[in-house]
KOLMI-814609 format. One record per atom (N, C-alpha, C, CB): residue in one letter; x, y, z. Coordinates in steps of 0.02 Angstrom, whole numbers, plus 50000, padded with zeros to 5 digits. Glycine has a CB too. Layout:
AXYZ...
This chain:
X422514405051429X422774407751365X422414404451305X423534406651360X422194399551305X422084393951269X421124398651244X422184384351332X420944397351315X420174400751317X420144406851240X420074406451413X420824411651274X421024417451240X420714419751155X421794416251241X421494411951154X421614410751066X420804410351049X422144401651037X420474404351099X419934400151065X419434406451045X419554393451121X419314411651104X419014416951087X418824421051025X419244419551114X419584424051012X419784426750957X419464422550872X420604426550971X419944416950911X419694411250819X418994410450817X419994400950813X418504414150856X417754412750844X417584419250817X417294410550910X417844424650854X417664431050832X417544433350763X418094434550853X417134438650741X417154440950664X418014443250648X416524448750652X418584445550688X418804448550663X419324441850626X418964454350703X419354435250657X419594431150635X419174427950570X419744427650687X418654429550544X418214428750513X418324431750431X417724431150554X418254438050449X418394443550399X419164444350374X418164450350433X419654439050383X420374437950392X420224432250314X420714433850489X419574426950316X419454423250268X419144425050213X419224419350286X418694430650226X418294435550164X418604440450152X417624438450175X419034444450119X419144450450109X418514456250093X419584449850060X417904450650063X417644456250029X417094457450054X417584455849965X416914456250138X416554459050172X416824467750217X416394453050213X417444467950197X417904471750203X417674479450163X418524467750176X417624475650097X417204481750055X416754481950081X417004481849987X416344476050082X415604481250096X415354484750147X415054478250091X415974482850211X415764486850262X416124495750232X416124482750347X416634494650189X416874501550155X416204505250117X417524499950093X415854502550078X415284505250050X414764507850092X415014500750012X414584503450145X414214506350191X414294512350221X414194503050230X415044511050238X415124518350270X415054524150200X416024518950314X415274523950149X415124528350099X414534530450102X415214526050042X413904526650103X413234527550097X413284531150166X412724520850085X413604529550229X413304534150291X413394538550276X413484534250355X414214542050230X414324548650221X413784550550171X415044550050198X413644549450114X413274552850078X412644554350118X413184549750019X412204548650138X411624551950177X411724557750261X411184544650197X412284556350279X412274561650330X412574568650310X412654558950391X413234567550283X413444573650241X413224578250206X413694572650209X413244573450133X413054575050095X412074576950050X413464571650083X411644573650116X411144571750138X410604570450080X410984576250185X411094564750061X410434559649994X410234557350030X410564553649929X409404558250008X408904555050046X408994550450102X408564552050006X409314555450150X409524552050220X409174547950257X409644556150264X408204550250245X407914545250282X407954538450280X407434545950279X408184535850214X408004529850184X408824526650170X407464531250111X409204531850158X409914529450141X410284526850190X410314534250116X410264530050270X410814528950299X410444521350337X411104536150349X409824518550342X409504515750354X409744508150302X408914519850352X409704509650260X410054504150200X410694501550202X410104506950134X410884506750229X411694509450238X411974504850292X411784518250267X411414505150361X411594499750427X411464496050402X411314499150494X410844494550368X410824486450368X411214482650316X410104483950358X411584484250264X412134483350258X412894482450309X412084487050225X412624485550342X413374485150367X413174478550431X413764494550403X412634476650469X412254471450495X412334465050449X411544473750501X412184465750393X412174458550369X412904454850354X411744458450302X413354461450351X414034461050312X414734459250377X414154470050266X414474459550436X414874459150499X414604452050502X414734464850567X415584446250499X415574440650500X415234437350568X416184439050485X414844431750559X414694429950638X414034430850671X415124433950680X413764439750616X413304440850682X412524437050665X413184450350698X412724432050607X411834429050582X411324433650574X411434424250636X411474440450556X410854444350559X410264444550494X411134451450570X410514439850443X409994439050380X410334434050360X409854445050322X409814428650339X410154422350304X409714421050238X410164415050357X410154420750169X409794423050118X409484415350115X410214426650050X409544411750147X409424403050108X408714402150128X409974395250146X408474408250178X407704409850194X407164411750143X407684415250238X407594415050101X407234416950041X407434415649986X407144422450037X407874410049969X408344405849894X407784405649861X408764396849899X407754404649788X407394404749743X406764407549753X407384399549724X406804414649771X406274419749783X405684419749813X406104421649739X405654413949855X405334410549897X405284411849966X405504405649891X404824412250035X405044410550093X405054405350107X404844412750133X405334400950124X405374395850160X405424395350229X405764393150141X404824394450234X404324394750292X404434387450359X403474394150248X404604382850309X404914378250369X405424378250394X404954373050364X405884381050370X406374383350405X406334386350464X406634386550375X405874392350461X405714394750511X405414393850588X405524396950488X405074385350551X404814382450592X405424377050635X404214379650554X405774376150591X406314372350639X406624372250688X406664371450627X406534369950739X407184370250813X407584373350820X407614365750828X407904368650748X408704367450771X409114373450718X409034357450751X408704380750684X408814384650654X408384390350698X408714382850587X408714395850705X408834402650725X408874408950712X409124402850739X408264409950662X408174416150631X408544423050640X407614417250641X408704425250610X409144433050619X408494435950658X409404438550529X408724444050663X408354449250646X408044452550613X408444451250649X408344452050567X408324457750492X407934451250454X409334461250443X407914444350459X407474439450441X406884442150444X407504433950477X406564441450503X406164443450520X405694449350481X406394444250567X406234455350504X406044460950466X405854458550395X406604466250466X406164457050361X406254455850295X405724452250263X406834452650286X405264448850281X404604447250263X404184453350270X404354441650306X404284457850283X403924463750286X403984466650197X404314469250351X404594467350157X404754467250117X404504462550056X405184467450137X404614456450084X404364447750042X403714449150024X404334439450096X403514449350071X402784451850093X402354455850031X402894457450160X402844461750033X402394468450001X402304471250053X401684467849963X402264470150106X401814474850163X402294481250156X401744471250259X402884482250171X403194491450203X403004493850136X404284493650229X403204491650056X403184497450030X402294499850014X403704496749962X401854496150027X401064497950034X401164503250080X400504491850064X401374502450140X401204507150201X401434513650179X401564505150275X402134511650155X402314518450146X401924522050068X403214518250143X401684518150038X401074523849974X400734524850036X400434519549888X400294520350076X400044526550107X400104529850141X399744526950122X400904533750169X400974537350204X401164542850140X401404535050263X401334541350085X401334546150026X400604551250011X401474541049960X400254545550022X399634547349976X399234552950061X399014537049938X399374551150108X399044556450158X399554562550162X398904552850239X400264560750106X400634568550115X400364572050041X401704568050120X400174569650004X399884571249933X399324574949919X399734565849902X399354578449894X398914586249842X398714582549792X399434594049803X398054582349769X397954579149685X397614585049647X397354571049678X397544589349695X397294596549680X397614599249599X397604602049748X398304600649586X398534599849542X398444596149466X398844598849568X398484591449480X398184584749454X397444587049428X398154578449519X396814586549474X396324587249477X396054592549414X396264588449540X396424599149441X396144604649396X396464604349351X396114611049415X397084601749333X397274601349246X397494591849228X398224608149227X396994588849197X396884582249198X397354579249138X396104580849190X397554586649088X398094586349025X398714582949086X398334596348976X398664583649141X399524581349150X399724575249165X399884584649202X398934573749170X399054565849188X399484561649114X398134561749204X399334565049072X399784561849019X400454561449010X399664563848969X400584568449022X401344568949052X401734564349091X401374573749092X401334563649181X401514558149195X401794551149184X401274558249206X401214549449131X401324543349085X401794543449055X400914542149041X401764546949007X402634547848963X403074546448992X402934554548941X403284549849059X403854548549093X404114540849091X403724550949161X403474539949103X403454530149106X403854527249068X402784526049083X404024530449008X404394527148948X404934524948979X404584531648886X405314530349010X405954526649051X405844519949101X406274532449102X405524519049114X405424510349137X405664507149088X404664507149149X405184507249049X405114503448984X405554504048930X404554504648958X405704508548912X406474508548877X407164504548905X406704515848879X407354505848968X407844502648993X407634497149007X408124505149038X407084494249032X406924486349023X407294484948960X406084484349014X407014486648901X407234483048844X408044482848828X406874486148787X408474488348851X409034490948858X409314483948909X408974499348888X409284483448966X409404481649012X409224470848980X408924486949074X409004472148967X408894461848923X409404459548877X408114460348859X409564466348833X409854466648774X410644464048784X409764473948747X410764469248851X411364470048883X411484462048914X411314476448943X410954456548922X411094452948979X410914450649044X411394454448987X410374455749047X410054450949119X409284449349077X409934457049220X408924443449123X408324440549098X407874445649125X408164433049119X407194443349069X406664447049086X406344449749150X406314444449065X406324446149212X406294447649271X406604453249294X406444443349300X407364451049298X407954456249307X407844464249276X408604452849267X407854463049195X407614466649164X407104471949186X407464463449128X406444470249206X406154475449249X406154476649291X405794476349254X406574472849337X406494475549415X407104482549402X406794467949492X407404483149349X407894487749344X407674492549310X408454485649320X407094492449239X406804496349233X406304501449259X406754494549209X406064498749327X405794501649383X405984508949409X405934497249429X406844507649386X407194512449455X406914520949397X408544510349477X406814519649347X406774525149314X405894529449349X406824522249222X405534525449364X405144529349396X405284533949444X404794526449416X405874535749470X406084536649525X405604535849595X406334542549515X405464530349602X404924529149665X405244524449679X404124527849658X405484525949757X406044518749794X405574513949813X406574520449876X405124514749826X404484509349879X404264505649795X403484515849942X404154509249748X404034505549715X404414500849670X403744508049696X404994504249666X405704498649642X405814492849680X406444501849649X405644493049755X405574488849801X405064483049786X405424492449857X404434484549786X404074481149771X404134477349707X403654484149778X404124480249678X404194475849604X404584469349618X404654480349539X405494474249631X406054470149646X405894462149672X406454474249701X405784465549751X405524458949786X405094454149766X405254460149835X404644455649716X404294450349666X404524447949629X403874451449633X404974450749591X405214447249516X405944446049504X405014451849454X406414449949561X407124448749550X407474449949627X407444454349487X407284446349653X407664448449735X408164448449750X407574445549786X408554444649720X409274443649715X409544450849715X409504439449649X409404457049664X409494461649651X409194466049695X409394461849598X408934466749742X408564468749774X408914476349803X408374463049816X409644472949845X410124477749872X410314483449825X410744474149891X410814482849768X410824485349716X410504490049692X410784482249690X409774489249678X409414491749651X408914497149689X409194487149624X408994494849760X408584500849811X409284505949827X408174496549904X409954503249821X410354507749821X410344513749766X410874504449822X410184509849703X410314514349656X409924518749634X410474512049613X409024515449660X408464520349646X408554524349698X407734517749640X408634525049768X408424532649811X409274535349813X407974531249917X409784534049764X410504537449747X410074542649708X411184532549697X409764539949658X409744544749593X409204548549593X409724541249526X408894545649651X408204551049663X408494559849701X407554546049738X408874556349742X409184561749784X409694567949726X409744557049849X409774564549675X410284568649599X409944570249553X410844564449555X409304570149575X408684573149541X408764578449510X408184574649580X408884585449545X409374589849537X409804589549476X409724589349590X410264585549493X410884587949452X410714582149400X411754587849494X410294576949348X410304573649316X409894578449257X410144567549345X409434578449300X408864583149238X408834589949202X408254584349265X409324593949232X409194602649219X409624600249139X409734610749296X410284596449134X410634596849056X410074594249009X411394591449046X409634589749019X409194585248994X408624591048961X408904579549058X408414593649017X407794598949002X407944605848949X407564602149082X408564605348964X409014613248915X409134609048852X410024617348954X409424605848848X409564600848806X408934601248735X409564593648857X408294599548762X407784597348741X407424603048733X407524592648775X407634609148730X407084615348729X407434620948728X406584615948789X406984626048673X407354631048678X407334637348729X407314632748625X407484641848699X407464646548784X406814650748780X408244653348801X406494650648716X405934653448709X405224647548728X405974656448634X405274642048727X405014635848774X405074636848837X405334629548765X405554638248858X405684638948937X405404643348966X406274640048958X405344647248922X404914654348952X404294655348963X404964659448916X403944649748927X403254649348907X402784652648984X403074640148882X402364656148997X402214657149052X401334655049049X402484664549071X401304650549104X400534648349126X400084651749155X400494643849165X399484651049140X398864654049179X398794649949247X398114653349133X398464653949299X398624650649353X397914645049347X398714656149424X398124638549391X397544633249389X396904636449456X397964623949412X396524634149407X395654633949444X395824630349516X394934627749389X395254633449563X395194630149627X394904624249609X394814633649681X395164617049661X394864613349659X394324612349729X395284609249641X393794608949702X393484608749770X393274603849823X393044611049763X393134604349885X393304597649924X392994590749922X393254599049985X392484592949881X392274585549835X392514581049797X391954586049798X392824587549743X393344582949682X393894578849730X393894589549617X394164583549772X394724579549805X394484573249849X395134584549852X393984573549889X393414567649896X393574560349871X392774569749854X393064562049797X392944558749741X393604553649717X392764564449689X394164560149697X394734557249654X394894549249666X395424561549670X395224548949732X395644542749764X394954536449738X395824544049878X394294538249784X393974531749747X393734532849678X393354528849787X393714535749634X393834532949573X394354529349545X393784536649541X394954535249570X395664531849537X395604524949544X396394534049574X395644523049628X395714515849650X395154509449620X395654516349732X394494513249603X393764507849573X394384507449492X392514514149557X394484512049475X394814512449382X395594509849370X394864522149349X396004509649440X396424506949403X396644497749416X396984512049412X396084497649494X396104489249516X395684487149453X395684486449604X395224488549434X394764485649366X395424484149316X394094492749323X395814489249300X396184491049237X396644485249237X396574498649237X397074487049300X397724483549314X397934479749376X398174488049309X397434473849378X397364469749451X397994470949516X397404460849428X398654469849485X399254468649509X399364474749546X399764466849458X399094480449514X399384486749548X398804488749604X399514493449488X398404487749614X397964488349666X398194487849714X397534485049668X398874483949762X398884486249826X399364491549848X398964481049864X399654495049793X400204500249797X399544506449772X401064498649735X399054506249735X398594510949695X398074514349778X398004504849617X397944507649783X397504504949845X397744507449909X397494497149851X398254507949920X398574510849972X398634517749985X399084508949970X399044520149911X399174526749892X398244532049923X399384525849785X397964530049877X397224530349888X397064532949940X396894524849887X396944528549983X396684526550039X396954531350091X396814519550051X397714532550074X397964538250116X397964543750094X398524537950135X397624544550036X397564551750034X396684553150052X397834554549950X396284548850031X395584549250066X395524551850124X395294543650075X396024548450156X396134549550249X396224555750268X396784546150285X396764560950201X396834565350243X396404570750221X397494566950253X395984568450138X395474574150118X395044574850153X395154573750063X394704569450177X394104568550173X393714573250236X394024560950174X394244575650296X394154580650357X393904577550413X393684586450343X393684570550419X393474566050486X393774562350495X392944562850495X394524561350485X394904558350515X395454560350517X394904553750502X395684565950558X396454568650557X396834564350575X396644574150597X396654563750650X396934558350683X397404552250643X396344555350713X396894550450607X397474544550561X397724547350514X397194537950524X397594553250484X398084556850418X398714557550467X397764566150376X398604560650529X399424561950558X399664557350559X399604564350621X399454550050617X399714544850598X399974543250548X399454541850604X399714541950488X400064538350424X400674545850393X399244535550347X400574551350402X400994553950380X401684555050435X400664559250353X401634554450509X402164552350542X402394547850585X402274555250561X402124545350618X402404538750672X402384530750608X401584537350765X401724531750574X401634524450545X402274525950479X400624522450512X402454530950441X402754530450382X403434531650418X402504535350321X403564534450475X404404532650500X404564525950534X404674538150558X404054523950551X404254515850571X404284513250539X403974511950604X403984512450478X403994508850418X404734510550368X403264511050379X404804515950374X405224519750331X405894515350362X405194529150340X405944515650426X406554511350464X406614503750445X406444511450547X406254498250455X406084493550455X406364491450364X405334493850484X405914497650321X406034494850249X406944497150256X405444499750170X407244500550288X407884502550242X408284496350261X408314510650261X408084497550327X408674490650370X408514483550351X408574490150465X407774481350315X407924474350289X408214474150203X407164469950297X408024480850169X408434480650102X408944480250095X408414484350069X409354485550151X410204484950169X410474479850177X410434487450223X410004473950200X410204468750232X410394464350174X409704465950281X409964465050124X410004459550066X410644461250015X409244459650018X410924465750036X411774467749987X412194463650018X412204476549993X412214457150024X412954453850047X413364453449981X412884445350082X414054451150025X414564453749968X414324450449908X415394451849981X414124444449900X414234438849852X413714442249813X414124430449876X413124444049825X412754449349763X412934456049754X412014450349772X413214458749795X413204467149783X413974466249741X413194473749874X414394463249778X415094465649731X415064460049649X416044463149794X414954463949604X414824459649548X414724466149470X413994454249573X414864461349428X414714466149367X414134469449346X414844463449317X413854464449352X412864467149372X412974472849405X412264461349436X413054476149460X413184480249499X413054486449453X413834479249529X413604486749435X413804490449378X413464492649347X414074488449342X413214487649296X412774487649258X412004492149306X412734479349233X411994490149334X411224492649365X411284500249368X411024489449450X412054502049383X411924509049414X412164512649358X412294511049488X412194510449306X412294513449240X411534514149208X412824508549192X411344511349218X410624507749177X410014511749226X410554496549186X410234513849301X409894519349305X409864526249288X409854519449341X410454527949283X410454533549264X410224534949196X410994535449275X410154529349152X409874530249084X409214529149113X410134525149018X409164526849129X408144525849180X407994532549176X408044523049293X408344537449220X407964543549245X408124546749187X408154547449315X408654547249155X408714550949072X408304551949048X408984548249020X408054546349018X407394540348964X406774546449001X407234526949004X406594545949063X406014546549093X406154553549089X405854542949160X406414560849104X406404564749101X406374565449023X406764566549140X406724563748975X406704565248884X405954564248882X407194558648821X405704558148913X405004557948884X404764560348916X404664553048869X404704565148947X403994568048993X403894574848931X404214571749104X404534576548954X404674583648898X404694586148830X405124585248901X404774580548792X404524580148733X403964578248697X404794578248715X403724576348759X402594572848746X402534582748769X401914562448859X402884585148810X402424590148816X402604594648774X402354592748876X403134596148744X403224600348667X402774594848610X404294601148637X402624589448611X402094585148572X401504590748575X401884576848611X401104589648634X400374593048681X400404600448632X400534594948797X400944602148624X400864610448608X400784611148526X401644615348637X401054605948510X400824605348433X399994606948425X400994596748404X399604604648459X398904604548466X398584607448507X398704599848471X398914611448553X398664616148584X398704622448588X398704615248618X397984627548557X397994634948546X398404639248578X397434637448557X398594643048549X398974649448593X398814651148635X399054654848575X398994653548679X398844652848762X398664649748795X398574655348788X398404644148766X398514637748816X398984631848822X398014634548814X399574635648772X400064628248794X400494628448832X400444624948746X400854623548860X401084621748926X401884623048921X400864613648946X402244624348959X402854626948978X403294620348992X402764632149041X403584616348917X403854609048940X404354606148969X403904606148903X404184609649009X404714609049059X404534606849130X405024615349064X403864606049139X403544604049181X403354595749142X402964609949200X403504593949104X403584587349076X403984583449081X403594587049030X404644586149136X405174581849169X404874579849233X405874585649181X404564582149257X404214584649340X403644576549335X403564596249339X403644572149278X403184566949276X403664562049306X402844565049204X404174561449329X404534555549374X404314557849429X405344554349374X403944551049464X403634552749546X404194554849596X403264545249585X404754557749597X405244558749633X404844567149670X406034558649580X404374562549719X403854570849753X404184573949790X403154570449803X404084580949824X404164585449758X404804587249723X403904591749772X405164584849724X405954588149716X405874588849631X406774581849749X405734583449576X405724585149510X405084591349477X405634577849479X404444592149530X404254598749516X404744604949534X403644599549551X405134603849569X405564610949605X406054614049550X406124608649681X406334607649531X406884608349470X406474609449415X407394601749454X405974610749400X405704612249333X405234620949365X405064603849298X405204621249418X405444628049421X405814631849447X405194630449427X406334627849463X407144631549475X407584632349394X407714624849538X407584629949340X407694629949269X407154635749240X407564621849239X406614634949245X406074639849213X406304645849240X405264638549231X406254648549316X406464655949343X407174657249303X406584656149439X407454652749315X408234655749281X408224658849222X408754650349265X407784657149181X407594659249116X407124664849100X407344654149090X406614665049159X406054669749172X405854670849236X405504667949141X406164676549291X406094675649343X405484677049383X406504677649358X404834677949313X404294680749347X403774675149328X404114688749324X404164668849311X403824662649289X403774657449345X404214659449229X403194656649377X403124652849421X402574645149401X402884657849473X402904638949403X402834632549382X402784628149423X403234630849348X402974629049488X402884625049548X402174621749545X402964629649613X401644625849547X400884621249557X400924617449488X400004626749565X400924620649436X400734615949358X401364611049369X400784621549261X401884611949374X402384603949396X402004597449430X403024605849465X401704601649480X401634594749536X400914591649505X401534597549639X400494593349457X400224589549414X400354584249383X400134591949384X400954583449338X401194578349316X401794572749384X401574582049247X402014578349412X402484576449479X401844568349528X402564587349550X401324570549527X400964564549575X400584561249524X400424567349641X400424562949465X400294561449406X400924554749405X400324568449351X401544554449415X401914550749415X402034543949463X402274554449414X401584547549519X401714541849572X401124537649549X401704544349660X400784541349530X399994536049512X400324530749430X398974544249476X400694534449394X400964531449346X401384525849365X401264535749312X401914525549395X402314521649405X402174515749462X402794525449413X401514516549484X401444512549512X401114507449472X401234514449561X400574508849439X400074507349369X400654501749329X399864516649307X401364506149317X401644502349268X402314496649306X401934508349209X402014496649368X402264490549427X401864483249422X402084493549513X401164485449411X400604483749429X400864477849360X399894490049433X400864481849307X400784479449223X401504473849260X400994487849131X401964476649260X402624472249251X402624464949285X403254476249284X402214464949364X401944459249387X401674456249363X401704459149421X400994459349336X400744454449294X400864452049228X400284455549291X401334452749203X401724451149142X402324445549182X402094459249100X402214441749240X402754440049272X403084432449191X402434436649376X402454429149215X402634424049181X403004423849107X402114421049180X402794429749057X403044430049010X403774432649021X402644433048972X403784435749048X404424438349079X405064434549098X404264441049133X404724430149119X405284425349167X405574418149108X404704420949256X405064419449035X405264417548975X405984421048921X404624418248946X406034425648932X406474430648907X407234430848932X406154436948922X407674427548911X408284426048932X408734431848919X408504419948902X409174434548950X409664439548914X410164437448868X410014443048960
C-alpha cells in the first residue's frame, strides 16, 4: 500500500495539485488543438506548438528545461554534465537557438515561390516595403507601452506576418517571449482574412477598388535564373544579418528555377520543410511554460499584434494610393493589392482579390497581388536582418 501512496506522490497528477497554473496551460493547449484542427488556423504549425506546449507543461515529464537557455544563452556545459539529463524538446530546441529550422524552412518557401510576379512589375517591390512599416511602428508602440528594446522588436516582427521569421528574430533578441509571440504571429496570420478586408474598405473608395489592371508581361527563364543570385549578392552586401534567412529563401528558389535539380526542389518543398515544420512547432510550444506565457505581457503581445498586421496592411495601401499620385492614367495600380505586401503567402494576395471581385467581378488581381505578396517575404526578412543588427543599441532602450 505504502509502494501505492509512494507512487502516486511522485506522479504529475500529485504534482499539478501544487501548480494550478499548469492546469491552464494544458487548457490553452487544448484551445490551440481546437482552433488548428477545427477551426483550421494554420494547422500545420499550430497544432504542433500546441503539443509542445502541452509536453513542456505536464508536471514530471523534464521535457524542456529553460535553465539550458537562461539569459539567452546555451549553456553548453550543462549539457556536458553526467549528472544532468537533457529533455527532448532540449535537444530539439537548439535547432531554434541555432537559427537552423527557421533557415530551412525560407528554403522550403523560396522552392514553393514565383518571383515571376515580382520580376515583371519591380513597382511592387515598394509596396512590399511599406508594409514593413508595421514592424516598425509597433516596435516603437510596443517600448512606449513597456517592454525594452529587444522585446520591443521581437514583437514588432509579428507584423510581417512571417512565423519563421518572428521566430528567428525572437530567438535572438527576446527568447523569453518566444512562446507568446510564435503563438500570436501564425494566430493572426491564419485571420488574415478577417483583419484586413475592414482596413482595405476603410482606406479606399469604391471607385479605387475597381481600378482594373493590364495583365503582367511574361517573365523569362533567365530573369527567374538571375533574380535569387542577385537578390542574395544585394541584400548580404546591404544587410549582413539578414543573409541567412535572404540566403536561404534564395537558394530555394534557384533550386526549383533553375530545371537541373528537381529532385531537391521536391525535397525542400516536401519531406525537408515538413520535418522541419514539426521539429520548429514542437520546440516553440515547448518554450510557453506557465511562468512566461501566463502574464500581462501576454496580453500585451497579442494586442500589439493585431496592431502589427493593422499598421502593415494601412501601409502597404496607402503607399499604393501614394504610387498613383504619379502614375499616368492607365497605369495606376488597384490599391488594394498594397495590403497583399505582408508576406502572409498566398492568403493576403487572395483577400485583395476576394475584396476587389466583390466590387468588380470582372477584376482579376490575384497575379499583380502576389508581387508585393513575396515582395514581402523578401521585405520582412531584410527588416529581421536590420533589427539584429541593431542588437546592441537595442538592448540600450529600456521601456
Amino acid at each position: 500500500m505504502n509502494a501505492i501512496i509512494d507512487f502516486f506522490s511522485q506522479s504529475g497528477f500529485a504534482l499539478i495539485a501544487e501548480n494550478w497554473k499548469v492546469l491552464v496551460m494544458i487548457g490553452i493547449a487544448c484551445v490551440l488543438f481546437y482552433l488548428a484542427i477545427v477551426k483550421k488556423f494554420e494547422p500545420l504549425l499550430l497544432l504542433p506548438i500546441a503539443f509542445g506546449m502541452l509536453l513542456t507543461n505536464l508536471p514530471g515529464a523534464g521535457m524542456f528545461h529553460e535553465e539550458l537557455f537562461a539569459d539567452g544563452h546555451v549553456h553548453w556545459d550543462m549539457f556536458g554534465d553526467e549528472s544532468f539529463t537533457a529533455g527532448l524538446v532540449d535537444i530539439l530546441y537548439l535547432g531554434v537557438k541555432l537559427g537552423i529550422y527557421p533557415c530551412l524552412i525560407f528554403m522550403g518557401v523560396g522552392a514553393m515561390t514565383d518571383f515571376g510576379p515580382l520580376i515583371a512589375n519591380p513597382k511592387s517591390l515598394l509596396l512590399g516595403a511599406a508594409a514593413q512599416f508595421g514592424i516598425f511602428g509597433v516596435f516603437l508602440i510596443a517600448n512606449l507601452i513597456g517592454f525594452n528594446g529587444l522585446q520591443a522588436a521581437s514583437i514588432g516582427i509579428i507584423g510581417g506576418a512571417d512565423g519563421p521569421t518572428a521566430i528567428f528574430v525572437t530567438s535572438k533578441l527576446a527568447p523569453d517571449l518566444l512562446g507568446p509571440i510564435a503563438v500570436a504571429a501564425y494566430s493572426y496570420m491564419a485571420l488574415v482574412p478577417v483583419i484586413q478586408p475592414p482596413i482595405m474598405k476603410l482606406l479606399t473608395t469604391k471607385k479605387e477598388r475597381m481600378i482594373e489592371m493590364t495583365g503582367l508581361r511574361e517573365v523569362s527563364k533567365t530573369e527567374k535564373i538571375i533574380f535569387p543570385i542577385v537578390v542574395t549578392i544585394f541584400v548580404a552586401l546591404l544587410v549582413p544579418s539578414a543573409a541567412p534567412l535572404v540566403g536561404c529563401l534564395m537558394l530555394g528558389n534557384l533550386v526549383k528555377e533553375c530545371g537541373v535539380t528537381e529532385r531537391l526542389s521536391k525535397t525542400m518543398q516536401n519531406e525537408l520543410m515538413n520535418i522541419v515544420t514539426i521539429f520548429l512547432g514542437v520546440s516553440v510550444g515547448a518554450t510557453a511554460t506557465a511562468d512566461t506565457f501566463l502574464s500581462i505581457d501576454t496580453i500585451k503581445i497579442i494586442v500589439m499584434g493585431v496592431c502589427a498586421f493593422a499598421f502593415a496592411t494601412a501601409a502597404g495601401v496607402l503607399f499604393a494610393k501614394l504610387m498613383n499620385v504619379f502614375l499616368p492614367e492607365g497605369k495606376k495600380i488597384n490599391p488594394l493589392i498594397g495590403s497583399a505586401g505582408v508576406s502572409a503567402v498566398p492568403m493576403a494576395a487572395r483577400v485583395s482579390q476576394t475584396v476587389g471581385q466583390k466590387e468588380n467581378p470582372g477584376n482579376f488581381l490575384l497575379m499583380h497581388a502576389m508581387g508585393p505578396n513575396v515582395a514581402g517575404v523578401i521585405g520582412s526578412a531584410i527588416a529581421a536582418g536590420v533589427l539584429i543588427s541593431m542588437r546592441d543599441l537595442l538592448a540600450t532602450m529600456l521601456g
